[in-house]
N, C-alpha and C positions, 0 to 999 in steps of 0.2 A: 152605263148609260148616262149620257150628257141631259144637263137640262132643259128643259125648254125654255125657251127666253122673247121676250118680242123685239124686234128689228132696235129700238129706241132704247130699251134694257140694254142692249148691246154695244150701242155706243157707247152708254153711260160708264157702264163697267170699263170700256176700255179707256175711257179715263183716267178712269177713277186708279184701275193697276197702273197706268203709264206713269199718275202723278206719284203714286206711292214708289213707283221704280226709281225717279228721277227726279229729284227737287228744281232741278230746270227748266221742268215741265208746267208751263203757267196755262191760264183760260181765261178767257176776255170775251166778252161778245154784248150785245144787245139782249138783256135779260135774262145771263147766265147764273145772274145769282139771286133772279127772282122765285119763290114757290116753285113756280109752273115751269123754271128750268128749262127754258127752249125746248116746247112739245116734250120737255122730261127728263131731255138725255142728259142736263147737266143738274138736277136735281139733287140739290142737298150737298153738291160738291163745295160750297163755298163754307157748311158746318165741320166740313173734315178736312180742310186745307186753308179756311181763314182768307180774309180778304185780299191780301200780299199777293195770294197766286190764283184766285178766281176773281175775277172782277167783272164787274157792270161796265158798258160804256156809253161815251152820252152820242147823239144823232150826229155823229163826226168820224165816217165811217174811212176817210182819206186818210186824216191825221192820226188815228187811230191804227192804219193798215200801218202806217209810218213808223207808228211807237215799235210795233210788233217786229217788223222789220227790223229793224234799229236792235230791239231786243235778240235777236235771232244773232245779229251779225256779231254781238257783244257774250254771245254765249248760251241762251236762254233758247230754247224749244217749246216758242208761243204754239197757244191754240187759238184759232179766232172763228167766231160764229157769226154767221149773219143767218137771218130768220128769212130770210128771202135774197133767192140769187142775185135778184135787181138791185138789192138794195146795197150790193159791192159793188155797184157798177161805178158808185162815188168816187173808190177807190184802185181804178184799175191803174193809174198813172204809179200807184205804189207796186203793185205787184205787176206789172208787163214791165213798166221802165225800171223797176229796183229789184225787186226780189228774185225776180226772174235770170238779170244780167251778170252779179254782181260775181258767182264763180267763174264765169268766164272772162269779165273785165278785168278780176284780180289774178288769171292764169291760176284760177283752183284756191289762193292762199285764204280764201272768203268763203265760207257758205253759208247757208241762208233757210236752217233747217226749221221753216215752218209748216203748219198745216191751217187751211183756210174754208173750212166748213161753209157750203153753200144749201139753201133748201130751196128746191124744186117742189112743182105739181100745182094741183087744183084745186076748185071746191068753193063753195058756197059766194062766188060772185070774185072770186078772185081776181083776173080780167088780165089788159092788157099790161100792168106795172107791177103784177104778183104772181105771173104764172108762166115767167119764161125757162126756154130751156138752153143755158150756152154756154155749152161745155164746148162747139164747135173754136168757140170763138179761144179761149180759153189753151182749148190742143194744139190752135195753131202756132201759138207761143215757146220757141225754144227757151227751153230751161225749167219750165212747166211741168211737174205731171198731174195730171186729173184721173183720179177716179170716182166711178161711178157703184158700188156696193149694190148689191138687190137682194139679198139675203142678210138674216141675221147674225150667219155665220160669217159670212165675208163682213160685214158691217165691223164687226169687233174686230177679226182679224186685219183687215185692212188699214183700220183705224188705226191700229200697235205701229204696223207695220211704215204705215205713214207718221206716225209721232219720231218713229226714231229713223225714219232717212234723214238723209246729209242735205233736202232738195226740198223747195217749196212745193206742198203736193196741195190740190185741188181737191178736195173731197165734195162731191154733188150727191146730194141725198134727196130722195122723192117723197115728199109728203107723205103719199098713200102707203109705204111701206113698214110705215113706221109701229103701227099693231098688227105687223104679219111678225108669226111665230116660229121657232127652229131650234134644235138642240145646238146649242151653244157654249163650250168645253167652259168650266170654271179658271180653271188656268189660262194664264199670257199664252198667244200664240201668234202667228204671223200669218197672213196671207198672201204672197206673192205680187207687187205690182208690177205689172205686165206680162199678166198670165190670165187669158180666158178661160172658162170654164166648160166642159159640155154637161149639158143639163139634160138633155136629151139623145140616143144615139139613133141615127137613123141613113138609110142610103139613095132615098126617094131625092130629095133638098137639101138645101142647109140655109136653115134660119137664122143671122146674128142678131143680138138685138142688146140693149142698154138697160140697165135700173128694172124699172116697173113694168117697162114694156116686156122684158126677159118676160116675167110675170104672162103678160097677154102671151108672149109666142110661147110656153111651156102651155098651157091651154090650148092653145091652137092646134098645137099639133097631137094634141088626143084629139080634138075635136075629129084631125086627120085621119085618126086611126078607123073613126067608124066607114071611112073612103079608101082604106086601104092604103094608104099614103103615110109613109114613113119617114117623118124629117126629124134632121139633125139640128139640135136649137142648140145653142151657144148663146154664150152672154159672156160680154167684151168683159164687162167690169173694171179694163181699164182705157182709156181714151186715149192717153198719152203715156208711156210709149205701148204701141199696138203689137198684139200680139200677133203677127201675121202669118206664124209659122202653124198655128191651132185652126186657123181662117182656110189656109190653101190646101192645108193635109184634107180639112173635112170637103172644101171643095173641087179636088180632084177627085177622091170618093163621087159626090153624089151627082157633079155636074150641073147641080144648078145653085143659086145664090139669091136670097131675098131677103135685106136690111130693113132691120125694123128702127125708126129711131122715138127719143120722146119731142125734138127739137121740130122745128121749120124742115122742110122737106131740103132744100135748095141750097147750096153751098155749105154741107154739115156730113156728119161722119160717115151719115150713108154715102156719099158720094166718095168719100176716101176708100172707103172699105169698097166699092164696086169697083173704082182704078185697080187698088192691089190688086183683084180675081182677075180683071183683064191683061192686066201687065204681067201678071206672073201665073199665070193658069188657063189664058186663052185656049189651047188647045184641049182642056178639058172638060169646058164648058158645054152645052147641049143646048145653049139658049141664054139668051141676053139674061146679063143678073137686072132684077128691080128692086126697088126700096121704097119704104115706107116713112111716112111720117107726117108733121102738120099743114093745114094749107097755110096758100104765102098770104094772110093777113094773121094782127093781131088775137093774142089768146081773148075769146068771148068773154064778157060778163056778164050774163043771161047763162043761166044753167038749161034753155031750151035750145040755145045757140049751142052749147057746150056736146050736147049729145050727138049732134054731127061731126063735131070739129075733130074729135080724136079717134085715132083707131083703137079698133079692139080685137077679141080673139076669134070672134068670129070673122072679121074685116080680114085678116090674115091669112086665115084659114080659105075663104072666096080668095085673095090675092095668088093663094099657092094652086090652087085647083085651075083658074086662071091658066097660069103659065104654064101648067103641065094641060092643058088643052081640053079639061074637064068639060062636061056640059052640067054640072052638079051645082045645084046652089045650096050655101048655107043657110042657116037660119040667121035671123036677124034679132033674137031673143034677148031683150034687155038683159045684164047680169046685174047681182051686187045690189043694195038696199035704196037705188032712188029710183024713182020713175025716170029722171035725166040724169043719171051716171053721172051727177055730180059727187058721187063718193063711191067709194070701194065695198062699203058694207056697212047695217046698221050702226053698227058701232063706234062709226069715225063720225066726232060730235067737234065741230066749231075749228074753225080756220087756228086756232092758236093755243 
């Protein structure tokens, strides 16, 4: 029996083995080597690997991607953290125009094996410049991969998996996930990038869905069961490259298709993932696929604004009964420890 571990534990550990596997394996970020260790996961790494390979950096988050780069292309298997997705947005000129191109500009003789830990999500007033989601933008990017983890088992094994590709991988982690618990193996192990998951099996639907939302559609679809509705939930887990071949098998089964995403509704991965179902699964469809996700204005800073703004599992659940032509309504029942679902559960305390 594996142990239990929480989402954040998970990363840390895979660190923690990557660095001991591989002295080329550095860590950098925005108070990676403070106490509080970036929400944790890099906690106390800088006592057992020394400042040489865990470092602090200062609010120069461009010239910083730059070093990392640089170090990558010279042999080294940086890790870089930023505490908020937005706040790489500094630095996208390093990794879209550099890190991204430079195997293919050098016909292969180059690569560029980093990985670029991003933090997503919500919570206590976070707002329009701390709580976006853009991994769309991101996937769009050849030479790019992005994954999205929602478990604490993918969490660690992805992580591995992503430290020692040959490819600048994106890693986007969700706030909220980070005190959800899972048996989590003590040994090194890998988790496939670009390989979904089914989380649920089911022949009614098929629900995809990303990170934390997975989260809500695995919910949802018990919710389903008390309606006799049987969907299939899937979580991408990874963004770029998609797994399409997990996506089309469960959607010829069920016939129908509803994308859950954590991003902007409008030009983002649900819309990718409905082209695939049509383009390659038209005739087996039973009905238009729909998708989910936020509306087109900025994330709220009001946590009473915030309780509307995002879906949940009951939203889901209404969404699926919906399309299969239900007259049934869900309940509308707050979850989780706030009056405005500005958090996941008591227990998630302060933005940092």
């Amino acid at each position: 029996m594996t142990r239990v571990i929480k989402y954040v534990d998970a990363l840390r550990e895979a660190h923690e083995q990557c660095m001991a596997e591989d002295k080329k394996v550095i860590l950098m970020g925005l108070g990676a080597t403070d106490p509080g260790g970036v929400f944790g996961s890099t906690k106390g790494l800088v006592d057992l690997f020394g400042e040489d390979r865990v470092m602090d950096m200062p609010l120069a988050e461009n010239a910083m991607t730059g070093v990392a780069v640089g170090a990558a292309i010279s042999g080294m298997r940086p890790i870089m953290t930023h505490q908020r997705i937005d706040f790489a947005m500094v630095s996208v000129e390093q990794i879209i125009n550099q890190a991204a191109k430079w195997h293919y500009m050098f016909d292969g003789q180059h690569s560029v094996p980093m990985v670029i830990r991003m933090i997503v999500g919500r919570g206590w007033g976070q707002g329009p410049q701390h709580a976006q989601s853009l991994q769309a933008m991101f996937a769009h990017i050849p030479g790019l991969k992005v994954i999205m983890p929602a478990t604490p088992y993918d969490a660690k094994g992805m992580m591995i998996a992503a430290t020692r590709d040959e490819n600048p991988v994106i890693c986007i982690e969700h706030r909220w996930l980070y005190g959800l618990e899972d048996h989590v193996p003590e040994d090194m192990y890998e988790v496939p990038i670009g390989k979904a998951r089914i989380m649920q099996q089911g022949e009614d639907i098929t629900i995809v869905s990303v990170s934390q939302m997975s989260l809500e559609a695995l919910q949802a679809a018990r919710l389903l069961d008390q309606y006799n509705v049987r969907a299939e939930v899937i979580d991408l887990r990874t963004i770029r490259p998609l797994d399409t071949e997990t996506i089309l098998t469960s959607v010829q089964k069920t016939g129908r298709l509803l994308v859950v995403d954590t991003a902007n509704l409008h030009f983002g991965i649900s819309g990718e993932l409905v082209t695939v179902a049509v383009e390659n699964a038209f005739d087996a469809l039973k009905g238009a696929p729909q998708r989910m996700g936020l509306p087109e204005y900025p994330q709220p800073t009001s946590p009473a604004l915030a309780k509307d703004y995002y879906p949940y599992a009951e939203d889901i659940a209404q969404k699926v009964l919906d399309m299969l032509h239900r007259d049934e309504k869900v309940s509308q029942a707050p979850t989780g420890g706030s009056e405005f679902r500005d958090q996941p559960d008591t227990s998630f305390k302060g933005p940092f």
